[in-house]
C-alpha positions in Angstrom: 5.0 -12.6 7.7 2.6 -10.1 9.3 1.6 -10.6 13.0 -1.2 -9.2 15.2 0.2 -8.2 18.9 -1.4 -7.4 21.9 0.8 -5.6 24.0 0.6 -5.5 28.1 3.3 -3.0 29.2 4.9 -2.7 32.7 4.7 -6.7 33.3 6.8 -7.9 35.6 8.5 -10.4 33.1 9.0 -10.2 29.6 6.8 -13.8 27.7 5.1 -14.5 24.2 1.8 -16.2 24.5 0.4 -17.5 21.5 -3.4 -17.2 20.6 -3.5 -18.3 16.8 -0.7 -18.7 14.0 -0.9 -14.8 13.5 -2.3 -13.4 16.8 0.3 -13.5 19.8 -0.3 -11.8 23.4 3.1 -10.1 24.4 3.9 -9.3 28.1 6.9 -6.3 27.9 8.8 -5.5 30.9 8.9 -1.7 29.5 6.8 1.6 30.5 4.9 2.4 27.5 6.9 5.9 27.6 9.3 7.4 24.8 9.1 4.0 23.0 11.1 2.0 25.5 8.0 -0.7 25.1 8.1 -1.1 21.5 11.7 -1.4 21.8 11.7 -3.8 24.2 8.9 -5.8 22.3 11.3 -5.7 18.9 14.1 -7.1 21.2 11.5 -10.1 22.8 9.9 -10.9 19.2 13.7 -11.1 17.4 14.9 -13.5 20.3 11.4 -15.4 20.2 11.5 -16.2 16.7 15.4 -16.0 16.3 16.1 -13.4 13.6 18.0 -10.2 14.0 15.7 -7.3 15.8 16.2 -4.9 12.2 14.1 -7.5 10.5 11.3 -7.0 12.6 9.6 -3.4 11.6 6.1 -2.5 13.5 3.9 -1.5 10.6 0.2 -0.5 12.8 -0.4 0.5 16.0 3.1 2.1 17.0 1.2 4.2 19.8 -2.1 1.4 21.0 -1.5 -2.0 22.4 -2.7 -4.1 19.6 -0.4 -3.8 16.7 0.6 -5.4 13.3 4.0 -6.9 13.1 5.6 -7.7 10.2 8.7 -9.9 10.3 11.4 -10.2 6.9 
């Protein structure tokens, strides 16, 4: 399943909003520095839609805000 995420770093907390079936706005308690945001958004997304965070891989967009996510 492939996902489009828009990604607001530096939130205060960490939430999933969804905007469609395959468009989700993702609020990441993280600085966008040495990756520590698209870390923390792997660890959100696995505990949002319950699978293990190595089946999520982020496939577009590893250094912009809106990125494609695709989940195994």
């Amino acid at each position: 399943m492939k996902l489009t995420v828009s990604v607001v770093p530096n939130s205060r907390k960490a939430e999933v909003v969804k905007i469609s079936d395959t468009s989700y706005k993702v609020k990441v308690d993280a600085p966008p520095v040495d990756g520590k945001a698209n870390s923390r958004l792997i660890a959100i997304l696995a505990d949002y839609f319950n699978v293990p965070k190595s089946s999520i891989n982020i496939v577009k967009g590893s250094l912009k805000r809106r990125k494609v996510i695709e989940i195994n």
